[in-house]
Backbone as CSV, one residue per row, in Angstrom:
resi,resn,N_x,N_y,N_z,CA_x,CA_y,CA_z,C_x,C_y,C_z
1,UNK,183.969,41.181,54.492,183.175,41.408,53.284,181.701,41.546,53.652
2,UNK,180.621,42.539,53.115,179.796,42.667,53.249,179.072,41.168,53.150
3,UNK,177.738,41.120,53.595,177.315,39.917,53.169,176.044,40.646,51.443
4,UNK,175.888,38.935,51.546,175.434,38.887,49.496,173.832,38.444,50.296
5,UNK,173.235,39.271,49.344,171.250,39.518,49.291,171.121,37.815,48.821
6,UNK,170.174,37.243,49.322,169.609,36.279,48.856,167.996,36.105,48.555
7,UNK,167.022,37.199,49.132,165.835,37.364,48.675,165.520,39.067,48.550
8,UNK,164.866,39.068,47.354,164.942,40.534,47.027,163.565,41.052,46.538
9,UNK,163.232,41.863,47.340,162.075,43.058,47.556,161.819,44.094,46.120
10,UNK,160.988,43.897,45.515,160.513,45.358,44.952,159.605,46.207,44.837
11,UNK,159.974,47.291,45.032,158.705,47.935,45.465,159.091,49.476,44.680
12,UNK,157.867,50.311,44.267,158.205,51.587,43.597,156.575,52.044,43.080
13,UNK,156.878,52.988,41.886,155.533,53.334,42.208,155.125,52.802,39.971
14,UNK,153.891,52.163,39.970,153.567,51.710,38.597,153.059,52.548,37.691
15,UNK,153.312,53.628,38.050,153.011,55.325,37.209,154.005,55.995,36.502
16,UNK,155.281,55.249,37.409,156.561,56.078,36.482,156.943,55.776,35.599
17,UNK,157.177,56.921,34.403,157.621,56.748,33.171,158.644,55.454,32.888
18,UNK,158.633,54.671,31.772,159.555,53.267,31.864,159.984,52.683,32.906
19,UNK,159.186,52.657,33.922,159.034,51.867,34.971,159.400,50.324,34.690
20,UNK,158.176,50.229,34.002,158.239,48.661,33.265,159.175,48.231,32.851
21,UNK,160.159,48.701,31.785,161.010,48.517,31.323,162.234,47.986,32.682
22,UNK,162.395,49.313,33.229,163.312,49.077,34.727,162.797,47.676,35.375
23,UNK,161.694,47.376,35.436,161.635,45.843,36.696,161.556,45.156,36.020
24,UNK,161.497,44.835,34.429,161.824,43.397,33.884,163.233,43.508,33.794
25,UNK,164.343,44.331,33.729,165.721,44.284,33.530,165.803,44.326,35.040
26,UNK,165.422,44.345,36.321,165.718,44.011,37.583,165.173,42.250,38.059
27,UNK,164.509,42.233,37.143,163.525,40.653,37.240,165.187,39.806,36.732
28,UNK,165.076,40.125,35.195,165.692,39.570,34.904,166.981,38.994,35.391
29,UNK,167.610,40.172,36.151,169.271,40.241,36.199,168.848,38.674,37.685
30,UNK,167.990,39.069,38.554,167.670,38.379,39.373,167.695,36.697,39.271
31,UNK,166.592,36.790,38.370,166.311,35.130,38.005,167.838,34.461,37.316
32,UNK,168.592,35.347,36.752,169.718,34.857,35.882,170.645,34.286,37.188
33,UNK,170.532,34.976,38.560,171.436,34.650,39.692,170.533,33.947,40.388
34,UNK,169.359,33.052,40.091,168.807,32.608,41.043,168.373,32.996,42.515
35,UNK,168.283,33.816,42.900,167.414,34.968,43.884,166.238,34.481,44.001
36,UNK,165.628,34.646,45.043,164.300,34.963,45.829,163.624,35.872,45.245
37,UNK,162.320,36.539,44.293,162.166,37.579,44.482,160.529,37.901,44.549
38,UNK,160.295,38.898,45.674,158.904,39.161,45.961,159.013,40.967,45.120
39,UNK,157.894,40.859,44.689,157.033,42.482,44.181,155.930,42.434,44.634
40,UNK,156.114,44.131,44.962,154.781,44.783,46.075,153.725,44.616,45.054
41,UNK,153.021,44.157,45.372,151.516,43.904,44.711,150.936,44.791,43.685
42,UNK,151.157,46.124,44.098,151.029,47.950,43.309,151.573,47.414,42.046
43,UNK,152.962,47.471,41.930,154.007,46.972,41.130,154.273,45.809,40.117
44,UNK,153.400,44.650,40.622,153.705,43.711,39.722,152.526,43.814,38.746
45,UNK,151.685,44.758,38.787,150.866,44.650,37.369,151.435,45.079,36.221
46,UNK,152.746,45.438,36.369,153.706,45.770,34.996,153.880,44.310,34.165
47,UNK,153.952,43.695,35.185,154.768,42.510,34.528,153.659,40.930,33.817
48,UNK,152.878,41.414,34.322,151.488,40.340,33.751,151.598,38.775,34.711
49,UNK,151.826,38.325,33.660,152.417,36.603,34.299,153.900,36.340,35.155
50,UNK,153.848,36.943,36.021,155.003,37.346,36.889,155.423,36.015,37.696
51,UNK,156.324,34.974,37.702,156.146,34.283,38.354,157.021,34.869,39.698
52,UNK,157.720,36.072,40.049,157.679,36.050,41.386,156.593,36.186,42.266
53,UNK,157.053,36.463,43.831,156.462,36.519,44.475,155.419,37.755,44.561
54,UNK,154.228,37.809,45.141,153.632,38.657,44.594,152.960,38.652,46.373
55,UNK,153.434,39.950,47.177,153.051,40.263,48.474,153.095,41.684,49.310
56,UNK,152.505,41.652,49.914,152.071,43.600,50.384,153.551,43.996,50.987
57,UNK,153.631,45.509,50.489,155.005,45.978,50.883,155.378,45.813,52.294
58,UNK,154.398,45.487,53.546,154.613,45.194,55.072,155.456,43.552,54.876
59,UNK,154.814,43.353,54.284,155.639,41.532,54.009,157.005,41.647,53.344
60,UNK,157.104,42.424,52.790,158.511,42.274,51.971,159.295,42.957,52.775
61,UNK,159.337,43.666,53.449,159.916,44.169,54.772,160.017,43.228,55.463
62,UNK,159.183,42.557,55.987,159.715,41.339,57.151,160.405,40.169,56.140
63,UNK,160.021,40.361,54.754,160.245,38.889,54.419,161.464,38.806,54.089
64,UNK,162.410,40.082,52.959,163.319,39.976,52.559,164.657,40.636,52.757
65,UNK,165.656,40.768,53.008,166.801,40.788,53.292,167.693,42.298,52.090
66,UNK,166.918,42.517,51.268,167.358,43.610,50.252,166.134,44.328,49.778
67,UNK,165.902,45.272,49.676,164.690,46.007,49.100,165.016,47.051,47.897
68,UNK,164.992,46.444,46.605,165.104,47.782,45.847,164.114,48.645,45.460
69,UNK,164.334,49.567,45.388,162.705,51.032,45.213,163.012,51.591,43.976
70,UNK,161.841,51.356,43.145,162.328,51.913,41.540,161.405,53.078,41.467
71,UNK,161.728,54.221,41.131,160.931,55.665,41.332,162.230,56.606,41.420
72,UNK,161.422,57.227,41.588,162.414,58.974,42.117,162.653,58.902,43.773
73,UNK,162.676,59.732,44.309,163.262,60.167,45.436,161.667,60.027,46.500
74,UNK,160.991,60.923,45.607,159.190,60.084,46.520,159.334,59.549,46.678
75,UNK,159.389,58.418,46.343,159.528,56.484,46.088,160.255,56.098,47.248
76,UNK,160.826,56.471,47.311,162.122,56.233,48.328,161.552,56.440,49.591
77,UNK,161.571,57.950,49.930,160.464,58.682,50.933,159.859,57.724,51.226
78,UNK,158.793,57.496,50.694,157.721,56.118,50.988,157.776,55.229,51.469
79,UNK,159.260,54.824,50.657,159.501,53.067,51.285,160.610,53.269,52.074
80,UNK,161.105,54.224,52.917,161.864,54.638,53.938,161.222,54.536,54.958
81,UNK,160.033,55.052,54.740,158.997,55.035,56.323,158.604,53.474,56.758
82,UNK,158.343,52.595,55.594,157.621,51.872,55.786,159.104,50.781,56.258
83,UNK,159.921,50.821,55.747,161.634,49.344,55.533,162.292,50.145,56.767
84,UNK,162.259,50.918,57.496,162.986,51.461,58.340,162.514,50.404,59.916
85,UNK,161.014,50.270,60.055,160.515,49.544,60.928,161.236,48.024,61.181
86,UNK,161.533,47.545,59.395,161.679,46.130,59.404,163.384,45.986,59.590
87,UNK,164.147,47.117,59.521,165.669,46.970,59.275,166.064,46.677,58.467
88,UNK,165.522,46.830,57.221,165.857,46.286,55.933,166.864,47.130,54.917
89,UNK,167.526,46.550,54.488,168.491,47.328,53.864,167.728,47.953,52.666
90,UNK,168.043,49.232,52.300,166.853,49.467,50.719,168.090,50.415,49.606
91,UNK,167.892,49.679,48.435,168.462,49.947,47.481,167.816,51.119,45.785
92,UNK,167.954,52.500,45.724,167.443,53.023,44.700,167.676,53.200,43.274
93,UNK,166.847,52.406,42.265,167.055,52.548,41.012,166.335,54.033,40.837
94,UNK,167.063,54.831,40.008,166.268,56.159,39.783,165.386,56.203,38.594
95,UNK,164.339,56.713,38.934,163.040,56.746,37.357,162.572,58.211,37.967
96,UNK,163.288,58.968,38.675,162.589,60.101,38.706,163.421,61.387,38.194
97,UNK,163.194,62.725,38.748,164.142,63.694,38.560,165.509,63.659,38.996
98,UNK,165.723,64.352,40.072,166.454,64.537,40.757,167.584,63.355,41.647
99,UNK,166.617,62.774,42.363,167.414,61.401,42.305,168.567,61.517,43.848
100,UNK,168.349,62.473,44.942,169.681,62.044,45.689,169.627,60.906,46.652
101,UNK,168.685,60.342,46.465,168.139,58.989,47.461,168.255,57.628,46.641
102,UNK,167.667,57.527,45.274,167.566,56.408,44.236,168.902,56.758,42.957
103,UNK,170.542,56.095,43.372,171.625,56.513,43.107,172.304,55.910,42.001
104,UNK,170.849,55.080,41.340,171.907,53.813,40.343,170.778,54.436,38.648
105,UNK,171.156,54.605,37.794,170.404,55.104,36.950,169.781,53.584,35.703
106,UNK,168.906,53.509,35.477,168.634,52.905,34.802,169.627,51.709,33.927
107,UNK,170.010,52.644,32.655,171.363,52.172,31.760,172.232,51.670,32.350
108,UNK,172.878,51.784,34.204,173.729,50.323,34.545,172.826,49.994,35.829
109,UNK,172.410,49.256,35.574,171.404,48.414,36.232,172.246,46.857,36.588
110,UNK,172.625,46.585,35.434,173.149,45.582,34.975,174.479,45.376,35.902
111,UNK,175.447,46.314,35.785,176.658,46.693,36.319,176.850,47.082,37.704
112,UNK,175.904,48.167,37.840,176.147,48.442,39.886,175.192,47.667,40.341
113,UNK,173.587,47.482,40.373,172.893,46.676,40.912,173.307,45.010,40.962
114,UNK,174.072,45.095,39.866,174.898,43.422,40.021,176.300,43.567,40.737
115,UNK,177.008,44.392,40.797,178.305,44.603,41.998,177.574,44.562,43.150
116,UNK,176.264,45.256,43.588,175.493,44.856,44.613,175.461,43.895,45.509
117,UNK,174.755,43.043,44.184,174.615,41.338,44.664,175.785,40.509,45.017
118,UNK,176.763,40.749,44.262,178.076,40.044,44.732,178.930,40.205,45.635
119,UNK,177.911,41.499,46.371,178.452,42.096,47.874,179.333,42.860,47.651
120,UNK,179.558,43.797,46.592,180.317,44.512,46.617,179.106,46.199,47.107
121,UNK,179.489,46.962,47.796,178.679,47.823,48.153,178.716,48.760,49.775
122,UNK,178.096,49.648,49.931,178.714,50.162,51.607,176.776,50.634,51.936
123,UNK,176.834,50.257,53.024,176.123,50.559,53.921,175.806,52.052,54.641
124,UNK,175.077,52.708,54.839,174.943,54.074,55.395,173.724,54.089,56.151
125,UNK,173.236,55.009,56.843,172.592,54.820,57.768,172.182,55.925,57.981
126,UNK,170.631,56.681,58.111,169.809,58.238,57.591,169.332,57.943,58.962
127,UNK,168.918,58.835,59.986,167.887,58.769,60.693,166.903,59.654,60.389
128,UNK,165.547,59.216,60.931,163.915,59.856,60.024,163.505,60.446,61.945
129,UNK,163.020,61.601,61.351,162.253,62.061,62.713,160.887,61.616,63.195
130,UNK,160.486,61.346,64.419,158.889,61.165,64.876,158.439,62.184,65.433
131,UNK,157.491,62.784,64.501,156.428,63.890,64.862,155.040,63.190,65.069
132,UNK,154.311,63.972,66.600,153.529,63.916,67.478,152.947,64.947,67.718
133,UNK,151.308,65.132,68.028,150.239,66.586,67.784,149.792,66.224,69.075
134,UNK,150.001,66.696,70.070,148.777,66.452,71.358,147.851,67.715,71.308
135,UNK,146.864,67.267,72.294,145.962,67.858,72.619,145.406,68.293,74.048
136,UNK,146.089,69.115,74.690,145.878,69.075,76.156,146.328,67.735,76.971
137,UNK,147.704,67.377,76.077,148.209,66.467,76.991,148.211,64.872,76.157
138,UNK,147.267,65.131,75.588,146.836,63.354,74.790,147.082,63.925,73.005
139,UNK,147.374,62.687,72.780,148.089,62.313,71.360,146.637,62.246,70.356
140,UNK,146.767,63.022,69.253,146.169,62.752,68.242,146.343,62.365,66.675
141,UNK,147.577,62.087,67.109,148.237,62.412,65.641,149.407,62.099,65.745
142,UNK,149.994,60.735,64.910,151.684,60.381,65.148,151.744,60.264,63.590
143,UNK,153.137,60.533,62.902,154.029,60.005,61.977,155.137,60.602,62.226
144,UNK,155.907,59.942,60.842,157.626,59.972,60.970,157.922,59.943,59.330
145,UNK,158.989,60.865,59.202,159.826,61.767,58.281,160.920,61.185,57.665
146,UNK,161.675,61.015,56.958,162.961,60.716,56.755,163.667,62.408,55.997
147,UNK,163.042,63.057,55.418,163.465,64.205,54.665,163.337,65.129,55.667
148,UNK,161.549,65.846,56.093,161.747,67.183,56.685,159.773,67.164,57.513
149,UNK,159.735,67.951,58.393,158.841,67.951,59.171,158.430,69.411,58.581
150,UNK,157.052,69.784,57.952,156.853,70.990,57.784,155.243,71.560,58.951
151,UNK,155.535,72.756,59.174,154.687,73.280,59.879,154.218,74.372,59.444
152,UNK,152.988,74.690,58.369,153.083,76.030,57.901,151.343,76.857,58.212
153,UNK,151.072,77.595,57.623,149.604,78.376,57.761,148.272,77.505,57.442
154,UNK,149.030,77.254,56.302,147.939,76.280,55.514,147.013,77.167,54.617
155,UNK,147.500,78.194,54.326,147.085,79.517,53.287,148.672,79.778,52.806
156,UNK,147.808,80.346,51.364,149.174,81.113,51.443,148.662,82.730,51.724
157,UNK,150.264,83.717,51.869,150.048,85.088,52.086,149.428,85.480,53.836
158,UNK,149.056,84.328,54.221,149.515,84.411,55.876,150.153,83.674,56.766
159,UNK,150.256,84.403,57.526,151.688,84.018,58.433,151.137,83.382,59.718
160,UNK,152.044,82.490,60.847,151.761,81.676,61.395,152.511,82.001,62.623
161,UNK,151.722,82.002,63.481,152.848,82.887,64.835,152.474,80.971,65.963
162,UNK,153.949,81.186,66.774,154.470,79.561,67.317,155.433,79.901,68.349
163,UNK,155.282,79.401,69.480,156.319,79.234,70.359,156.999,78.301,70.395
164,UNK,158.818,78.026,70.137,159.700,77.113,70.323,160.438,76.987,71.009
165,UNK,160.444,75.664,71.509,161.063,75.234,72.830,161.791,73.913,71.943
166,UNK,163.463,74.029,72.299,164.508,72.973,72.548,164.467,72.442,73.968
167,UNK,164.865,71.314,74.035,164.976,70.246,74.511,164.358,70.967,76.376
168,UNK,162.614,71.495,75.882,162.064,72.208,77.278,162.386,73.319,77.629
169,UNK,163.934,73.953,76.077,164.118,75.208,76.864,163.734,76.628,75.944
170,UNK,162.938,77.681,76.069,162.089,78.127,75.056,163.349,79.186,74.140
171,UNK,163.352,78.911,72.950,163.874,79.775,72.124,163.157,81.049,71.422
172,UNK,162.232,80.784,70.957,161.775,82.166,70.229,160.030,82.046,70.151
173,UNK,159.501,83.131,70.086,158.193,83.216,69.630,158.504,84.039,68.455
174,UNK,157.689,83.185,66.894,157.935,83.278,65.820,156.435,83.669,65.007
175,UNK,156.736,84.732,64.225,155.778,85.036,63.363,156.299,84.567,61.659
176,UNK,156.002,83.656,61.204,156.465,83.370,59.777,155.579,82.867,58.985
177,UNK,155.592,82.201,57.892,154.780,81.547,57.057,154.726,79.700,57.470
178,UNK,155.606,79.364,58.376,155.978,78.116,58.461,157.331,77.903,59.069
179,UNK,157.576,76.663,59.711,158.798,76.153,60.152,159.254,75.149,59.284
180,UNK,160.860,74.471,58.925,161.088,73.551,57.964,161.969,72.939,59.507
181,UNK,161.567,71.521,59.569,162.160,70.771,60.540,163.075,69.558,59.683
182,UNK,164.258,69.865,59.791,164.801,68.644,58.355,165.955,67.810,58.966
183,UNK,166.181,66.350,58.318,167.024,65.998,58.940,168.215,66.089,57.748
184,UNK,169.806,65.960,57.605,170.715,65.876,57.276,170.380,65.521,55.415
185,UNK,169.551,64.307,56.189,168.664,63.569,54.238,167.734,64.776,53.368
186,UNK,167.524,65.362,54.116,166.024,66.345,53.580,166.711,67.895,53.444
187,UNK,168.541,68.097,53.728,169.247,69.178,53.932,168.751,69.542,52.324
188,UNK,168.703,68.932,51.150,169.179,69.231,49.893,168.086,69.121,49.388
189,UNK,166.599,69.017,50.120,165.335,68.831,49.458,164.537,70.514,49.728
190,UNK,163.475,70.404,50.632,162.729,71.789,50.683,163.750,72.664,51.924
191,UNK,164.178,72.305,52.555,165.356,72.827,53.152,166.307,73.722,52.586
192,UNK,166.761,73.345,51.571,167.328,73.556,50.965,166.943,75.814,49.772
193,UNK,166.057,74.970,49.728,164.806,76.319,48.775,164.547,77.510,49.906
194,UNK,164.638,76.559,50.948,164.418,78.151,51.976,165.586,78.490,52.688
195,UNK,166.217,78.503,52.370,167.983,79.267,52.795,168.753,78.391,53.435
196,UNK,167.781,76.827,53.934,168.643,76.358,54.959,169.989,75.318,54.424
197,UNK,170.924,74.925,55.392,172.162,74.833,54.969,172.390,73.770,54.326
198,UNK,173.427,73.132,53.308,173.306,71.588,52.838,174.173,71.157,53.959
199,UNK,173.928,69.668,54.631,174.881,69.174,55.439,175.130,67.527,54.888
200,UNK,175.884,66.983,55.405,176.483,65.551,55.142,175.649,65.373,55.785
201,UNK,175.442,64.005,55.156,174.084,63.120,55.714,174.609,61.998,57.344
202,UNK,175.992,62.113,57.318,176.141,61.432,58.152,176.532,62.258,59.365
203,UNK,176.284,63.429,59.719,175.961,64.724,60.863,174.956,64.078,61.378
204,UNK,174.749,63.725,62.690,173.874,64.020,63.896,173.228,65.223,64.326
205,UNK,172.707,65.588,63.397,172.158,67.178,63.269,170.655,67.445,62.664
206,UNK,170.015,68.504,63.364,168.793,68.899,62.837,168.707,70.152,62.549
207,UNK,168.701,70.512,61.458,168.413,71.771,61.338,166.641,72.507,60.866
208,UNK,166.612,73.660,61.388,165.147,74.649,61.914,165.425,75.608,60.800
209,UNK,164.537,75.602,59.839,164.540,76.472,58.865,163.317,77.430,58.868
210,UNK,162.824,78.866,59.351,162.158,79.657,59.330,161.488,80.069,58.001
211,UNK,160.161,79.885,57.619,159.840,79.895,56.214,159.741,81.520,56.320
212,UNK,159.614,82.543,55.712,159.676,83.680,55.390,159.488,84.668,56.901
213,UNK,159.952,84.328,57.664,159.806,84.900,58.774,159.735,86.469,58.996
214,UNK,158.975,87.188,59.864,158.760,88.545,59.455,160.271,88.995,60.229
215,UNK,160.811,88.253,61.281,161.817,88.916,61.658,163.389,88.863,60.889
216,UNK,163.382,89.811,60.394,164.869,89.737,59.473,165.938,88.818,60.110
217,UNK,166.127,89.239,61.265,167.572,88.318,62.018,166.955,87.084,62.309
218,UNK,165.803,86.452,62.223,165.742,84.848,61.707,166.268,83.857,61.052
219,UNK,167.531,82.942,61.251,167.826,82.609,60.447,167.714,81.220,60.643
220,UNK,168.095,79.909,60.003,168.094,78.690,60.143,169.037,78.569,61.374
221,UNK,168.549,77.269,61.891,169.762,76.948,63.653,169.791,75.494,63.137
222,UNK,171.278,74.573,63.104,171.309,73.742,63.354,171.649,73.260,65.029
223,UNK,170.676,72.269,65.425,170.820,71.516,66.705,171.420,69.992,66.427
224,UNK,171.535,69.595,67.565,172.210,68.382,68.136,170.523,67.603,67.639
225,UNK,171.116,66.472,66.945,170.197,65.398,66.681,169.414,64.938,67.654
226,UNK,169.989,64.469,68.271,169.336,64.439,69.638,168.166,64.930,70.524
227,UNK,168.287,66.392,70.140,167.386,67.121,70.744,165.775,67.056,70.483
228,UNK,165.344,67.739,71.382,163.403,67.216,71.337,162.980,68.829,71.268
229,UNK,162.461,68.370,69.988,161.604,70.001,69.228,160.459,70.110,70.148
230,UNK,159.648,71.346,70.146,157.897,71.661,70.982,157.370,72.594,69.919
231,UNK,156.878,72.723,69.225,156.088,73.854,68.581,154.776,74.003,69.307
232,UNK,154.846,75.033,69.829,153.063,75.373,70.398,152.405,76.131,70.047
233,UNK,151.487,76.151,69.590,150.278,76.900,68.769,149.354,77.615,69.582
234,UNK,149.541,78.719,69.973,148.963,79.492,70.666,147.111,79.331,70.519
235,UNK,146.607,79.977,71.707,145.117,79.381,71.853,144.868,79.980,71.380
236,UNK,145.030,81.639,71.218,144.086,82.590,70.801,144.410,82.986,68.972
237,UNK,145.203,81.563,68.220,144.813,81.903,67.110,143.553,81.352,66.145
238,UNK,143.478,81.897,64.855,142.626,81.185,63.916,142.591,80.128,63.004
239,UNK,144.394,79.687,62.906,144.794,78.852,62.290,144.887,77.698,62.880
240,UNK,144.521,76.771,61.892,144.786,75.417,62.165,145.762,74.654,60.846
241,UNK,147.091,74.628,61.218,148.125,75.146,60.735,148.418,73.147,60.718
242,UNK,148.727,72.837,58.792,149.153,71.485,58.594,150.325,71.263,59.558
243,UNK,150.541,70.012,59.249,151.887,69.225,59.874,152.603,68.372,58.589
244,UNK,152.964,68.446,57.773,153.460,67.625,56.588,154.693,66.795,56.695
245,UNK,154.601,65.694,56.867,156.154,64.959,56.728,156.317,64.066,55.509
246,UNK,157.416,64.965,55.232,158.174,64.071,53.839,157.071,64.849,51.949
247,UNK,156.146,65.933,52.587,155.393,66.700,51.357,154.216,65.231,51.032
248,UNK,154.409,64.177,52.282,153.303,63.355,51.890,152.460,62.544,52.621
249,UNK,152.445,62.859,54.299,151.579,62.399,54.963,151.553,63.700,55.559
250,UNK,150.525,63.998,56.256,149.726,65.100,56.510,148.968,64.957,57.833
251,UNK,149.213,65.724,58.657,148.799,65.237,60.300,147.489,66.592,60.564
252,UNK,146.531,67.462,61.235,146.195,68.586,61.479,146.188,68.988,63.219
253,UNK,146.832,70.122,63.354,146.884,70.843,64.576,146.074,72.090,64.595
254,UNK,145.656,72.110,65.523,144.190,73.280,66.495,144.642,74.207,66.607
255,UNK,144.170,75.292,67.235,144.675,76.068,68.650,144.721,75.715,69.558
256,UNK,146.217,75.993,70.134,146.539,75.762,71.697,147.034,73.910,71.431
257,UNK,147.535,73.246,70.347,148.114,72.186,70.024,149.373,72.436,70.642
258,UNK,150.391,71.254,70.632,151.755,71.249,70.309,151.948,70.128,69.369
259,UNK,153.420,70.755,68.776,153.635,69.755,67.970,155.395,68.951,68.248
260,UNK,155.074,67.901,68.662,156.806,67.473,69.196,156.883,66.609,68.245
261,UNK,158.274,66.957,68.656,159.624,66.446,66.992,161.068,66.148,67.464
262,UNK,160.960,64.700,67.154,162.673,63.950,67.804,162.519,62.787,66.877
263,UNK,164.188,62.253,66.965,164.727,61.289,66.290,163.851,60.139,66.871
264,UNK,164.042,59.241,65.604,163.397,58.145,65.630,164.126,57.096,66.058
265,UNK,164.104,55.824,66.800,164.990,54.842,67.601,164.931,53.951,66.402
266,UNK,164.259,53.834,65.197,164.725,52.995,63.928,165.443,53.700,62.741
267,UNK,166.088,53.718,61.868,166.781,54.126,61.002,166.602,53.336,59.729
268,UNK,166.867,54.018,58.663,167.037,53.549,57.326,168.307,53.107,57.327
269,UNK,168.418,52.200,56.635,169.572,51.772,56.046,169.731,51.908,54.703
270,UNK,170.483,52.123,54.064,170.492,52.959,52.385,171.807,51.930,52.017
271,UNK,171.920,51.202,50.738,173.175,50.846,49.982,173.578,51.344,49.311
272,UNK,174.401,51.617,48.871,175.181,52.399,47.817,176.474,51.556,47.004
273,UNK,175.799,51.702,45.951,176.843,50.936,45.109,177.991,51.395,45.104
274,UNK,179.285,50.704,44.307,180.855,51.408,44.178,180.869,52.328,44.045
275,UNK,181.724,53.411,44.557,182.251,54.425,44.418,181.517,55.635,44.378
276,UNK,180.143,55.389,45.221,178.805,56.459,45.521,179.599,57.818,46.037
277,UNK,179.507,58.517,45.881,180.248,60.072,46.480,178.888,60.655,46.866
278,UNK,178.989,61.570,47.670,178.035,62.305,48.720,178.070,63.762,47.788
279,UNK,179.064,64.530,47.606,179.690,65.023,47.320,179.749,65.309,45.306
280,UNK,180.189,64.191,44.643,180.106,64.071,43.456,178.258,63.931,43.138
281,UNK,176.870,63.353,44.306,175.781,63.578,43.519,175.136,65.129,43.865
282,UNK,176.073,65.852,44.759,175.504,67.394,44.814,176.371,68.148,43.552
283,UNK,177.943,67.617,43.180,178.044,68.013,41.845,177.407,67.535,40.827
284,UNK,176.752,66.757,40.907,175.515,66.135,39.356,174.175,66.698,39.499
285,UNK,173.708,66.525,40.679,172.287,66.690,41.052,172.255,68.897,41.646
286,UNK,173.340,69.239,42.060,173.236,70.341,42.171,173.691,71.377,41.204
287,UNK,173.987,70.728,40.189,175.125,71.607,39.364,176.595,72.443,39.744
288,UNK,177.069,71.909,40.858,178.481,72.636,41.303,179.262,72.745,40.395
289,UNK,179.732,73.922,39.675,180.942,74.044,39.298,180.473,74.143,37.288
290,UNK,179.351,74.146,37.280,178.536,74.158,35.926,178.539,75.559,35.607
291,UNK,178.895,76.352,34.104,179.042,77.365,33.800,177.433,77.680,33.562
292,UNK,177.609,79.288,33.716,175.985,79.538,33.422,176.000,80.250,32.339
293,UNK,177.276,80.211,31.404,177.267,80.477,29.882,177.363,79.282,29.119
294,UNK,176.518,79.445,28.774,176.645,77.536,27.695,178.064,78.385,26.498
């Protein structure tokens, strides 16, 4: 049997629509089972006279044993980068759109977030990529991804020419608008919008999505997870072309940069309440099988 949460993390963002509403019915269900519970500091100004714990989201990572993230799929993003370091298991109430990361909806809160606690629940496991900018050899610039690594002009309406090299061995010199570097999690996010493929999240796979590339026979390549990306930015251009991971940290590369991209040696851990399907939230969240005649 799985084991049962005994101190519990919250963290999300205090902007989202009935937010409030969501963490006093997560407060609540809590205190009724006697739980531990710390809120990220951001967060507990919903609640006024809060008698939980009240400590920075780096602490609730080391401190607690369950982390739930109340937001959308951003939210998640966010506190993926940060709970992945600590090994913390992290759990999503959804308050946003879309939702394929934060899997429990508001209205049973009560019902799956409490099958949760009583250890009923499965474990899964995302790996997030670490992207790195050198500079003639030396590092200027580190973060890490859980969705997708973007590399684009940083204009729009021009294009971005890049030499790529797998694991040291050179594949293509590319003229496009951008590269989409995504992992398995990020298949169904901006990946997704630019032709590239949906995959199961539990594939050891990276797939290279070419943003509007001038060469027609360009198409997306999935690689072995494993493998170690190079993007090199030629000297003799004018661009100084973003680095975006996750559409929310933001790195900048020169001319004559590289930009390397490999799996990360920490992982998310994601819970999923009863009877989570992979599958059944791309039929909800993608519309599979939905008529386009009402």
């Amino acid at each position: 049997m799985p084991d049962k949460f005994k101190k519990i993390g919250l963290i999300g963002r205090s902007r989202h629509h009935n937010a409030l509403e969501t963490v006093q019915s997560l407060v609540q269900l809590m205190e009724a089972r006697g739980l531990d519970i710390s809120i990220e500091k951001g967060l507990s100004k919903l609640l006024g006279e809060a008698t939980a714990h009240i400590i920075t989201r780096d602490d609730i990572g080391a401190d607690c044993d369950l982390v739930i993230v109340v937001g959308g799929d951003g939210s998640m993003l966010s506190a993926a980068r940060a709970m992945s370091m600590h090994k913390v298991p992290v759990l999503g109430v959804n308050r946003g759109r879309l939702g394929f990361l934060t899997d429990i909806s508001p209205e049973d809160i009560e019902v799956r977030v409490g099958a949760v606690l009583d250890g009923d629940y499965t474990r899964e496991r995302r790996f997030l990529l670490d992207v790195e900018v050198t500079r003639g050899g030396q590092s200027i610039g580190r973060a890490d991804a859980l969705n997708d690594v973007v590399v684009n002009s940083g204009t729009s309406a021009r294009m971005i020419e890049f030499d790529l090299y797998i694991d040291d061995t050179f594949v293509y010199r590319q003229r496009a608008d951008g590269l989409i570097i995504s992992t398995p999690t990020g298949s169904t996010a901006y990946a997704l919008s630019g032709g590239g493929p949906i995959m199961h999240p539990a594939l050891d796979a990276i797939v290279l999505v070419p943003m509007f590339p001038q060469t027609l026979s360009s198409r997306p390549i999935v690689i072995d997870g494993n493998s170690r990306i190079r993007m090199d930015i030629p000297q003799d251009t004018r661009i100084h072309p973003p680095v975006t991971c996750d559409g929310q940290v933001n790195l900048s590369a020169h001319p004559g940069d590289s930009v390397h991209i490999h799996k990360k040696p920490e992982e998310l851990i994601l819970i999923h309440p009863p009877g989570h399907s992979f599958y059944a939230s791309c039929r909800d969240k993608l519309r599979w099988g939905h008529s386009l005649v009402n």
